[in-house]
N, C-alpha and C positions, 0 to 999 in steps of 0.2 A: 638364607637359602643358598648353595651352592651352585656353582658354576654348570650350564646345561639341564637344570632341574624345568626354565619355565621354557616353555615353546613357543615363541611369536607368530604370528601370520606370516609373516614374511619364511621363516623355517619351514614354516607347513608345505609353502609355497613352492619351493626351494626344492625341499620331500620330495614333495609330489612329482614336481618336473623332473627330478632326476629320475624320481623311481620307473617314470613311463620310458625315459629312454633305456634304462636295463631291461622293462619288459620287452619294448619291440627289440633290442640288438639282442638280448641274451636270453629271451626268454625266462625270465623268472616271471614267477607267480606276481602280480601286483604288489599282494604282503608280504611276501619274500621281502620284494626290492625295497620296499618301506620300511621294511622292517632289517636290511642291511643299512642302508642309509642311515636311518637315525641313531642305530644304534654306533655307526662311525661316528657320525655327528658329534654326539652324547660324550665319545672317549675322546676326542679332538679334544671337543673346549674343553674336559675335566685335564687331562693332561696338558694344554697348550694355559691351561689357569686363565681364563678369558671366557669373558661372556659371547654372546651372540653382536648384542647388540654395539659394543665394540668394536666388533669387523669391519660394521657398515659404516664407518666411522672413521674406521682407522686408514693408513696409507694405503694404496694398490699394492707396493711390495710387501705388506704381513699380510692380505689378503689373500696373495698370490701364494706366499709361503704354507698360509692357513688350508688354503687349496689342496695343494701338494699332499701335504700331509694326510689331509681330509681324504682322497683320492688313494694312497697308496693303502689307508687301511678298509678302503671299500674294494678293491685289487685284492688284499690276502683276504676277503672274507668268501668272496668270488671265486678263488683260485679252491680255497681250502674245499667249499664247497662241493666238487667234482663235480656236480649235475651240469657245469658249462661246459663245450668243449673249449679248448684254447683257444681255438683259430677264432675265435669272438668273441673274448674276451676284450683282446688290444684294441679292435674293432671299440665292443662297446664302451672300455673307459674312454677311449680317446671322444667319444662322442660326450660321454657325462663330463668329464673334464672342459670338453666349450663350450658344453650350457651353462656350469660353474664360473665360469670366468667371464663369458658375455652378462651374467646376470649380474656380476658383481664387479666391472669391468668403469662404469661410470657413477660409483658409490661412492660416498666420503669427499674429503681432500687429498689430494694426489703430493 
C-alpha cells in the first residue's frame, strides 16, 4: 500500500479540527473544508514519501516542516478557489496553522 492510502483516527481527527476552523473563519462548506484538507494531506505524505504515522514520531522540526508545507498547499487551494475573500484568508490559515502545531506540538521525541 502506498504512502497516504490508509487514514488513522488520529488524521480524521486532525480533518475534522481543521476543517471546522476553515468553516467558521472562511466560511466553506463543511465538505469543502474536508475535502481541501485531506486531499492536501494525501499530496504532503505522497510527495514528502512518508507515512502518517511517522510524523507522530518523528522530531518537532519535520513535524513543523511537514506543517508548512501541509499548510502552504491548503493556502493555494483556498486562494485558487475564489469563493474566499482574502482579507480571511491570512486570518483563517493563521488559525489552522496553531491548531496544527498545538496538536502536534508535544508528540514524538523532540
Amino acid at each position: 500500500m502506498s504512502t497516504g492510502d490508509i487514514v488513522s483516527p488520529r488524521q480524521i481527527q486532525l480533518i475534522q479540527g481543521a476543517a471546522v476552523i476553515l468553516v467558521e473563519r472562511l466560511y466553506l462548506s463543511k465538505e469543502e473544508a474536508i475535502s481541501i484538507i485531506s486531499e492536501s494531506l494525501r499530496e504532503e505524505l505522497k510527495e514528502s514519501k512518508v507515512l502518517f504515522e511517522f510524523l507522530e514520531i518523528g522530531t518537532l522540526a519535520y513535524r513543523q516542516a511537514f506543517i508548512r508545507n501541509l499548510v502552504h498547499r491548503v493556502e493555494l487551494k483556498i486562494v485558487a478557489n475564489k469563493s474566499v475573500p482574502h482579507s480571511r484568508i491570512k486570518e483563517g490559515i493563521d488559525a489552522f496553522v496553531k491548531l496544527l502545531y498545538a496538536s502536534w506540538a508535544s508528540l514524538g521525541s523532540q
